[in-house]
N, C-alpha and C positions, 0 to 999 in steps of 0.2 A: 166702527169698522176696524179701525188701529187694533181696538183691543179685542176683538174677534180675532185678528189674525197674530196677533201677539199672543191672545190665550190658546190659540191653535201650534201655533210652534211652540209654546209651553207645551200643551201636551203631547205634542208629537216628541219635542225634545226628549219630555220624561217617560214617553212609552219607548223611545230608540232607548232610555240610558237604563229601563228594565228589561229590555231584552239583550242589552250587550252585559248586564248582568246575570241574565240568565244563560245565556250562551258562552260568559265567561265558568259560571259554575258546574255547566253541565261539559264545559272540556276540562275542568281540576277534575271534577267526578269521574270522568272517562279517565282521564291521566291514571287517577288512582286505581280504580279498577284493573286496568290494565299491567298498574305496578305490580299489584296484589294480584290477578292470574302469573305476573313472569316470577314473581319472589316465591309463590306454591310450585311452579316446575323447578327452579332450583334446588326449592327442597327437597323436591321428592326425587331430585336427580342425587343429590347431595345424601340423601337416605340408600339410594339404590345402590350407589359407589360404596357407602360403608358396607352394606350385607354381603355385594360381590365379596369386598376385601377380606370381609367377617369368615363367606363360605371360600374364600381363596384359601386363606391361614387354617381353618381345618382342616381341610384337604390335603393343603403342606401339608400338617401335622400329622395325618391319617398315613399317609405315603414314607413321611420319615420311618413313624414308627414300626412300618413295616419292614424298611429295610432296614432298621438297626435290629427288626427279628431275624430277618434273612441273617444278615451277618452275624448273630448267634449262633445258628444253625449252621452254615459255612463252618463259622470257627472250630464250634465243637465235632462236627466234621472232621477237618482237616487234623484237631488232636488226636481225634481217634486213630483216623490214620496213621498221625505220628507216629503213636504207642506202636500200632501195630508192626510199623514200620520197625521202629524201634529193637521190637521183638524180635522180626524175623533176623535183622542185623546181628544179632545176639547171638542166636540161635546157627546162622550161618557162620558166626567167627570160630562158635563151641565147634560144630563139627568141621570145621576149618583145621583148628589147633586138635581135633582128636584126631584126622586122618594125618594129620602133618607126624604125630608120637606114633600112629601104628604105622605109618611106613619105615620111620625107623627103627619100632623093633622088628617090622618082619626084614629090611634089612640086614638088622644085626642078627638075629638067627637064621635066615638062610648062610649069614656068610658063616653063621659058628658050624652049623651043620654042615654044612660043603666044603669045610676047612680052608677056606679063600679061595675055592674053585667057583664060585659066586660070582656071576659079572651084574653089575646094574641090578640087582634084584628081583633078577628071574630064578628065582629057588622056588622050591615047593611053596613056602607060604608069601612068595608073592604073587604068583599066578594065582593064589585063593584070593589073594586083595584084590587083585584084580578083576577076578570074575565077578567076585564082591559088586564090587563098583560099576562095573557095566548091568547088572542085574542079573547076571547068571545063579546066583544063591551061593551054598557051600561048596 
């Protein structure tokens, strides 16, 4: 009867010490599974981060090189202007310095013609300058 109850806690012993082995394997098994689902959401978070970064940096790049087109366009712009600028400045000095020479000679010949009866430049050809100037024609 000893060894009835002796071979009984034998087995029971060795059926407790296969199931604390199967229950220890089947929680490493779970462990691992569950490593391996959280290590694949990393990845694929760790992949998602790169493509965002990936389509961030084109985008920069699409948007730079738009505005260093703009600022071409701007630039060459603004030369034109320049020039144009430039011209009229030119343009306005020339008839600047031509009106500045013909009021001195209608000046000097009204005063030759008027024989110094000429004040300020009101002789016959400065009243033409003048109407000149205003738009009146000859």
């Amino acid at each position: 009867m000893t060894l009835k109850l002796l071979m009984n806690k034998w087995v029971l012993s060795g059926l407790a010490a296969i199931l604390a082995l199967i229950l220890a394997a089947s929680y490493q098994q779970g462990y691992k599974t569950a490593y391996q689902k959280q290590q694949a959401v990393i990845d694929k978070m760790g992949k998602d981060k790169a493509e965002a970064l990936r389509l961030s940096a084109q985008n920069y790049a699409r948007e730079l090189e738009q505005a260093r087109e703009e600022a071409k366009q701007s630039e060459a712009k603004a030369h034109a202007v320049g020039v144009a600028l430039a011209q009229k400045q030119a343009e306005v000095s020339r008839l600047k310095t031509e009106n500045k020479k013909e009021i001195e000679n209608v000046l000097t010949q009204d005063r030759k013609n008027a024989s110094g009866n000429c004040i300020d430049g009101f002789g016959h050809h400065g009243l033409q300058l003048y109407n000149r100037a205003l738009g009146y024609g000859n």
